[in-house]
N, C-alpha and C positions, 0 to 999 in steps of 0.2 A: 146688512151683513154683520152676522158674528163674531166678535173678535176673541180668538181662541185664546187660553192659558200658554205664557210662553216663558218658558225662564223661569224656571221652580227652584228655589233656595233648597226646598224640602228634597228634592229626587234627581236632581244635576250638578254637575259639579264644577260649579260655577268661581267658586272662590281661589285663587291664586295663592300658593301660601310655598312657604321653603321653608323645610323640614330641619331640622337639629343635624342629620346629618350630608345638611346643603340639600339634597335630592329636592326638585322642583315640582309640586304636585297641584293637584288641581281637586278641591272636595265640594259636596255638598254642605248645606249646614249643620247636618247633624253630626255628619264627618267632621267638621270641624268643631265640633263641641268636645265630642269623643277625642282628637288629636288634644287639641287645648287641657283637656283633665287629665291627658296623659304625659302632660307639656315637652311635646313633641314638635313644638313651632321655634323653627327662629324669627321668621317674621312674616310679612305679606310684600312682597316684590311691589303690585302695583298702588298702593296706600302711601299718598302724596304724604310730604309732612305734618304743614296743617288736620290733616285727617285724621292723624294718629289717636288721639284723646278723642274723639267721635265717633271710631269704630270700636275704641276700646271699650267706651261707655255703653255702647250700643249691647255690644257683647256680654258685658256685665249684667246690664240691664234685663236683659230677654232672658238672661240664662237664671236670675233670681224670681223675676215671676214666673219662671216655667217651674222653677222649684217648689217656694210658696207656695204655689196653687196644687201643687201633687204633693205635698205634705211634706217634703225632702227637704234636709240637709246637705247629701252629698250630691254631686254629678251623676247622669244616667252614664250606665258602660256603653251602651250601647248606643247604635246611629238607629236602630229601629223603637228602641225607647224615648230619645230624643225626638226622632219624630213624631211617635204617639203624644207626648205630651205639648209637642209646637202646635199639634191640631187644636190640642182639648183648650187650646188658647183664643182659637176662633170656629165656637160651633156652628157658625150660623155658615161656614164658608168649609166644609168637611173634604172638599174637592181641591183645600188647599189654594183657593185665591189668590190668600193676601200675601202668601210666600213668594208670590209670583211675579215680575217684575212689569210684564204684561198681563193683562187683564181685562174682561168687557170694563166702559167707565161708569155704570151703574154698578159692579161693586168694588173691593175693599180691592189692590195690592198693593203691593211690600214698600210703604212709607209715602202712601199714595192716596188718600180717602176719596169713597164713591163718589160722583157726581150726579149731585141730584137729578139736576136736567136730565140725565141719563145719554147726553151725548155731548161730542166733544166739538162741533161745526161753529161755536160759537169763539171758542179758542183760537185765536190768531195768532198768537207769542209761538216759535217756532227755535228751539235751541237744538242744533246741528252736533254738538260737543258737550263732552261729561264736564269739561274744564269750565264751559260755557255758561253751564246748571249751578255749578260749585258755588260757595260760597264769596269769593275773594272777588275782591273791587280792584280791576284791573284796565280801570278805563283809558288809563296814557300807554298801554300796553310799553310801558321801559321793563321794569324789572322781570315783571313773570307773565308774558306771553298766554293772549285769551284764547280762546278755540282752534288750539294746536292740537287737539288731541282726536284728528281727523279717523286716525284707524282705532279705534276703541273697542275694549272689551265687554260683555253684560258687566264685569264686577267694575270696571272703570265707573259704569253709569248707579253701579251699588253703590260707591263707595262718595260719588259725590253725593246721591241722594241723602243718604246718612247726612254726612256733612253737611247739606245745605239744611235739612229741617231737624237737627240739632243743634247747630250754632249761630244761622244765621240771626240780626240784627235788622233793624228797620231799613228802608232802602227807598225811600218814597212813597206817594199814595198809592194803597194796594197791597203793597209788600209789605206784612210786619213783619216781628220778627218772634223769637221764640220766649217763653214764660222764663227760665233760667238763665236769667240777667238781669240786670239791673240798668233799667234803659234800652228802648232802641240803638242807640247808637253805641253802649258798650259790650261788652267779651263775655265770652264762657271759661273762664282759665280752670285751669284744674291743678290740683297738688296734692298726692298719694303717695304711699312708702311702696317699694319696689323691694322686697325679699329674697333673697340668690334665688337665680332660677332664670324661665323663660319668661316670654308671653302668658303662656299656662298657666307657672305659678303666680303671677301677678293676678291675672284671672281670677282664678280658685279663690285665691285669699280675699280679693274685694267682693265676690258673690259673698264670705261666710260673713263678711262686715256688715254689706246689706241686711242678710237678714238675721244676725241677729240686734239690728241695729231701727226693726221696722214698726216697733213698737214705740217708741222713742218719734221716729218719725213725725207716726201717726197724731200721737197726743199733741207732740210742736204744733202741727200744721194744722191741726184739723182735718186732715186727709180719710179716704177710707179704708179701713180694715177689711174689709171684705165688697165685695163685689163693684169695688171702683174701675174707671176707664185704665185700665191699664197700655194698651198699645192703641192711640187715635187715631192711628189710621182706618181704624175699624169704624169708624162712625161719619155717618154721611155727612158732606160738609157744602152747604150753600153760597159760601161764604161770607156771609151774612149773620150768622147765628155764632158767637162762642162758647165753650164749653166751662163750667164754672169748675173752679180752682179745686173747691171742698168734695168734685163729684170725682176725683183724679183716687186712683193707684199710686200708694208711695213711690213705687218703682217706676212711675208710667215714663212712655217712650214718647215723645210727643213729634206735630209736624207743625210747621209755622206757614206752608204754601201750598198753594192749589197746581197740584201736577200732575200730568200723567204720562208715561212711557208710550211711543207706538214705537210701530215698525211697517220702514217703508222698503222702497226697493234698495235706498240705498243703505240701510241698516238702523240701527240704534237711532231717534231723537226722540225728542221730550217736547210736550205742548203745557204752556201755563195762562195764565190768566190771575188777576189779581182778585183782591176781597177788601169786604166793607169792614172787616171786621180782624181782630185778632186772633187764634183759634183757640186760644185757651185765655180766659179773662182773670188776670194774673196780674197788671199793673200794680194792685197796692202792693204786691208782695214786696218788691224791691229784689224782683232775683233772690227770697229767699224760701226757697221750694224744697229743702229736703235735698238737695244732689249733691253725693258722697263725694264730691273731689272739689267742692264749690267753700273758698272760706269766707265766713261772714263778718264784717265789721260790727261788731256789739253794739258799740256807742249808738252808731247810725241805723243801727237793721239794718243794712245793704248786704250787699254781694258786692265781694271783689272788683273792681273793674283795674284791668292792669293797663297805663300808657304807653307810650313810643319806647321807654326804658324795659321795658318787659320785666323780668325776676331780676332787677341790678343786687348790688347785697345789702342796700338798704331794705328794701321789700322783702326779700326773700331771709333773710335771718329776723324781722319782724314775725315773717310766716311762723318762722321755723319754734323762735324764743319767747316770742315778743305775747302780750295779751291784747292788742288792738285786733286782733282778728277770732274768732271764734274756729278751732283746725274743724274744716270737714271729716268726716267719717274714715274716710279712705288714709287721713293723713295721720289718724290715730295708732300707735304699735301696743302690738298685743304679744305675749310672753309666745305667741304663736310664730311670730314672724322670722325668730329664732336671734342668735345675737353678735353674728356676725354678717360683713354684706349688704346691709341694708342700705337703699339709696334714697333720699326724697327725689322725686322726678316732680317741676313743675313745668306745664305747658298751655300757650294759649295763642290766641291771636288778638293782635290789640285793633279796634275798629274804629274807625271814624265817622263824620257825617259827610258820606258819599267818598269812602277809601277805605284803603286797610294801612295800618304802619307797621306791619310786620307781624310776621312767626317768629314767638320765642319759646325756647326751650332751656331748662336748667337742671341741673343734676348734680346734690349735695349728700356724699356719703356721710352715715353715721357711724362714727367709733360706740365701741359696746358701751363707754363711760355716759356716754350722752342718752345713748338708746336707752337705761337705765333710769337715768334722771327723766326722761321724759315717759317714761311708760308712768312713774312713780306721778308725774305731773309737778314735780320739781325743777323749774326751769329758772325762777327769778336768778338763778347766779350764771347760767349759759344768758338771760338774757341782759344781765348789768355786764357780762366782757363784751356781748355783740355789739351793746348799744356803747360801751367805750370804743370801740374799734372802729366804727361808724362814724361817733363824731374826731376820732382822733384823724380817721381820711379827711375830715372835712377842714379840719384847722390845718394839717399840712396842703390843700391844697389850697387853702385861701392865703399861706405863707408865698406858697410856690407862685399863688397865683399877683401879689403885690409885687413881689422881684421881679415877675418879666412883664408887669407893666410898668416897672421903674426904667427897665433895659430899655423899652420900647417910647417910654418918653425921654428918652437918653439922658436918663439920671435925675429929671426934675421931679422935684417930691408932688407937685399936684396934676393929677391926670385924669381923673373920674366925667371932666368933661371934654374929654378926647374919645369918640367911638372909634377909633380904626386904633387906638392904643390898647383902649378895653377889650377890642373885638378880637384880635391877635392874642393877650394875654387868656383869655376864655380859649382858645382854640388848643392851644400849648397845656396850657391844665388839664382840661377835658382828656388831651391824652395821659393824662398822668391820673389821671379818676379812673377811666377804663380799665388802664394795668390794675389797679388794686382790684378794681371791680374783680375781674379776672381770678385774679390768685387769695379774694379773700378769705374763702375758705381751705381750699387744698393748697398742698406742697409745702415746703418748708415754711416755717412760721405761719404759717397760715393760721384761721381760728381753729380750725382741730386741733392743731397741734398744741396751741394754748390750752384749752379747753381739757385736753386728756395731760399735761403736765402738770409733772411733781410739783416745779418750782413756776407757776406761770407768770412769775413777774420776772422771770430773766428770759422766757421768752416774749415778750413783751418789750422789755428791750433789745431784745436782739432784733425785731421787728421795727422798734423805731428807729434803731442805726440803718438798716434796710431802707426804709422806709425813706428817711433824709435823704441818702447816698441815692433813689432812685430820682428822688424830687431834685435833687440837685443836678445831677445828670442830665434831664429835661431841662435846666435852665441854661445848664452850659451848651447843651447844641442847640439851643434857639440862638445863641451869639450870634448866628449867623445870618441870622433873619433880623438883628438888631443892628444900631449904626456900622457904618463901613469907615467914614473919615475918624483920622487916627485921634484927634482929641475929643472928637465925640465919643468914639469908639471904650473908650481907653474912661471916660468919664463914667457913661454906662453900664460897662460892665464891673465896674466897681461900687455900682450903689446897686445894681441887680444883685451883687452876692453881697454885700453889706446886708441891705435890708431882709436877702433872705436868712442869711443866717443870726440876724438881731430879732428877725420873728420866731425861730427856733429857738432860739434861748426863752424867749418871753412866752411861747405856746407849749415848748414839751422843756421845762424846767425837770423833770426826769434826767432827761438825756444831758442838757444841761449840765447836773451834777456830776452823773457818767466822766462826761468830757472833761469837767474839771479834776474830777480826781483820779484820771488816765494823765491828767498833763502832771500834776505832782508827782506823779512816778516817773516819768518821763519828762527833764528839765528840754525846754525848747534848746535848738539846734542852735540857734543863734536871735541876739536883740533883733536885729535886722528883718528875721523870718516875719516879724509881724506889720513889717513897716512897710509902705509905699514909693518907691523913688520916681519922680517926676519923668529921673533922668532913664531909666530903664527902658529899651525900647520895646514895643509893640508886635508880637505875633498877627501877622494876618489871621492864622487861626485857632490859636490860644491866647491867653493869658498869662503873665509871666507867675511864677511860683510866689511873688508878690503878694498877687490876688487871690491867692486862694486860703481865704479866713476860715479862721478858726472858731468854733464854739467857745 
C-alpha cells in the first residue's frame, strides 16, 4: 500500500498564526514567509514556550538558504515565488515531499529523512501526542503534563518536530542528540537583538545577518560554500551512518532522530526507532558550529551551556559586556537595527541527564548610549560598572547573609557547623539575590540607568542606600522565624543587626562615608538613641527604636 502525500507546508494552510491586527488566520509556508516580510505577525497561538527559539531559527534558517541559493538579498513578494524557490531546494522530490508532513518512508519529509529499509514494520516506538515527540523530560509528570495534547493539530505535530530535532540533547542509547551544543546532556540557548517591530522585523533582520555574515562562517568552520547539506532531512538515514561536519551548509537545518509521521484512524501519531550513530559527527566541535544566536566561550571553544539559573544577571550582563564569551551573530547591532527600542532577548532550556530544569527567558532593553558603545565595540567601561554591580550584590548578600545566621544561632558568633542555621540563612538570602536579580537591570537605579548617567556615582549611591534598606528589610522580617523567648529573642536580634550593619561599614565604606557625613549635618536626636537598655521591654513583633543601629 502507498502512502500518499498528506499535509503540504507548500499548498495548505496549515500554520496557525494571529495577525497584527488580532484576526486569527491559518497560511501556508509560503503565506507565511510573504506575512513575515511584511511583518504582519503577532505571533503563533499554538507555539509552546520552549519552542519559540526553534521555530524561530527554523524560519530564519530556511528562509537564508532559499535566498543564498537564488542569489537574493531581499524576501520573495510573493507565495508563488517563495514556493518556486522551497522547490529548487529539493530537486530530486519536485512533487514537494519533503514539505509534507506525511510521506512514503523511502523518501525525504518535512524534518523526517528517508528510511532506507524503505518501510516502517520494523518500528515499534508509537507516540500518540505532539507533547509526547517534543523535546521536554517530563517523566514525574508534576510540573508540565505528558501526552495531554490528545486533540492536536498538523502544526502541533510541526511545531514539536521542529523542536525536538533542533534542540534535543542525548537521552539514552539510541537517542542522540543534535550537533549545536556542547554535550549530550547540555542546551541550545540563544541571545539576539530584537529591533521595534514584530516577529517579521526580527526575521528579516537575522536572515540579512546570516548572510551577510556566511563568508565569515564558512572560513571559521571549514564548512561549505557551495553545494553543502543544507536541509538533512534530505538524505537517507540508516542510522548507522553520520554525516560529516565539513560536508554541512552554513545555514544547515539539521535532525538528531529517526521519525516518521503516519496517520491512522484515530489521526496524527509518529513512529521512531533509535540509531547507532549520531546524525551529524560533530562531537569535536564543542557546539561550535557557526549558529547565529549560539555564544561561544573563547578561552574553552565551547558553546554556552546555561544551568537551573538560566540568564540570572551575572551570566546575562557577562553576555551582554563581558569578553568571556564570543557574541553570536544575531547578538551583534548594526547601524541598521536603528537607535531606539532595541531589546536583547535571550532564551533556552537548560537540560539535564535524564530531565529538564526549566525554560528560561530574559529581556534586556538597550538605551541608545549603550547601543552606541557597543556597535563601536566599546564596552570595557559598561563591562567594569556590571562587573562592580555583580560583585557589590554578592558582598551585600554575604553581609545579609552572616546577620541572619547570627539571628538564627541567637547571637552566638560561631555557627558554620550548624546546618539547619546555614540552611535557613541561605534560604532568606537567596530571596534577597532573586530581587536584585530581578531589577538589575530595569527601573530605577537599575544598570541602565547608571550606565546612561551624567553623574553615575550618585546613582550608584543611591542604589546602595536602596540596596541596604532592601537587605535589611529581609533581615527584619525573618525576626520571626528567629528566637521567640524573650532573652534569646531580645539577644539575637541585636547582634543580627549589629553584625549586619558592622559588615556594611567594613563592605561598602562608600556608603559609610555617606552616612557619616549625613550624621554631621544632622546632630543625633539624643545620647540615648544609640544605646541599649536591658530594662526596655520587648515587642512580640518589633524591636524597640533601641535596635535599630546606625551606620
Amino acid at each position: 500500500m502507498t502512502t500518499a502525500l498528506r499535509y503540504s507546508l507548500l499548498d495548505e494552510s496549515l500554520i496557525g498564526t494571529r495577525l497584527t491586527d488580532a484576526r486569527r488566520v491559518h497560511l501556508s509556508l509560503p503565506a507565511l514567509f510573504v506575512a513575515l516580510a511584511e511583518d504582519g505577525l503577532r505571533d503563533f497561538p499554538a507555539l509552546r514556550p520552549h519552542q519559540r527559539h526553534p521555530w524561530h531559527a527554523f524560519l530564519v534558517q530556511l528562509a537564508a538558504i532559499v535566498l543564498q541559493q537564488a542569489g537574493r538579498s531581499e524576501p520573495f513578494a510573493t507565495e508563488d515565488e517563495w514556493k518556486s524557490a522551497l522547490l529548487a531546494l529539493t530537486p530530486d522530490d519536485q512533487d514537494g515531499a519533503a514539505w509534507c508532513l506525511i510521506a512514503p518512508p523511502e523518501r525525504p519529509a518535512l524534518m523526517q529523512a528517508p528510511v532506507t529499509e524503505g518501510s516502517l514494520s520494523a518500528w515499534k516506538n508509537t507516540l500518540q501526542a505532539p507533547d509526547e515527540l517534543d523535546m521536554l523530560v517530563t517523566s514525574k509528570n508534576h510540573d508540565l503534563k505528558a501526552t495531554r495534547m490528545k486533540q492536536s493539530a498538523p502544526e502541533d505535530w510541526l511545531m514539536a518536530l521542529v523542536s525536538l530535532q533542533t534542540q534535543e540533547g542525548f537521552l539514552g542509547s539510541g537517542n542522540y542528540g543534535i550537533s549545536r551544543m556542547n554535550g549530550g546532556f547540555a542546551s541550545r540557548p540563544a541571545i539576539g537583538a530584537m529591533p521595534v517591530g514584530g516577529w517579521g522585523t526580527r526575521w528579516a533582520r537575522d536572515i540579512r545577518r546570516l548572510l551577510s555574515s556566511r563568508t565569515e562562517i564558512v572560513n571559521s568552520l571549514d564548512l561549505c560554500e557551495q553545494s553543502g547539506v543544507a536541509l538533512v532531512w534530505l538524505r537517507p538515514w540508516n542510522g548507522a551512518d553520520s554525516l560529516a561536519f565539513s560536508a554541512l551548509d552554513p545555514f544547515y537545518i539539521e535532525i538528531c532522530r529517526r521519525i516518521r509521521l503516519i496517520e491512522t484512524a484515530d489521526g496524527l501519531s509518529a513512529l521512531t526507532t533509535g540509531s547507532k550513530a549520531a546524525r551529524i559527527e560533530a562531537k569535536s566541535r564543542n557546539g561550535v558550529t557557526g549558529d547565529a544566536w549560539m555564544p561561544v566561550d573563547t578561552a574553552e571553544g565551547k558553546a554556552l551551556t546555561i544551568s537551573s539559573k538560566g540568564f540570572d544577571y551575572k551570566l546575562t550582563s557577562e553576555l551582554l559586556f563581558g569578553h568571556k564569551y564570543r557574541a553570536p551573530i544575531a547578538q551583534t547591532l548594526t547601524n541598521e537595527d536603528g537607535k531606539q527600542g532595541i531589546v536583547m532577548l535571550a532564551r533556552g532550556v537548560t537540560r539535564g541527564q535524564g530531565k529538564t530544569e526549566g525554560y528560561h527567558e530574559r529581556r534586556v532593553p538597550i538605551s541608545a548610549k549603550v547601543r552606541a558603545l557597543m556597535i563601536k565595540k566599546s564596552t570595557d567601561r559598561l563591562a567594569k560598572i556590571a562587573e562592580g554591580r555583580v560583585s557589590d550584590i554578592s558582598k551585600m548578600r554575604k553581609v545579609l547573609w552572616k546577620a541572619l545566621a547570627a539571628l538564627f544561632a541567637n547571637g552566638a558568633a560561631a555557627f558554620n557547623d550548624n546546618d539547619s542555621v546555614t540552611d535557613k540563612a541561605s534560604r532568606f538570602a537567596k530571596a534577597f539575590e532573586q530581587g536584585e536579580d530581578v531589577r538589575f537591570f530595569e527601573g530605577r537605579l537599575g544598570l541602565n540607568e547608571q550606565l546612561d548617567a551624567v553623574d553615575p556615582d550618585a546613582v550608584l549611591l543611591a542604589w546602595y542606600l536602596d540596596m541596604a534598606k532592601r537587605a535589611e528589610d529581609i533581615l527584619r522580617n525573618a525576626f520571626e522565624a528567629g528566637p521567640r523567648s524573650g532573652e534569646q529573642r531580645y539577644r539575637a536580634r541585636a547582634a543580627a543587626l549589629g553584625r549586619f550593619h558592622g559588615g556594611l561599614r567594613k563592605e561598602f565604606p562608600t556608603l559609610a562615608e555617606y552616612r557619616d557625613h549625613e550624621r554631621k549635618k544632622k546632630p543625633l536626636e539624643s545620647a540615648s538613641s544609640a544605646a541599649i537598655s536591658d530594662a526596655e521591654p520587648i515587642s512580640n513583633n518589633s524591636l524597640p527604636a533601641q535596635l535599630e543601629f546606625n551606620l
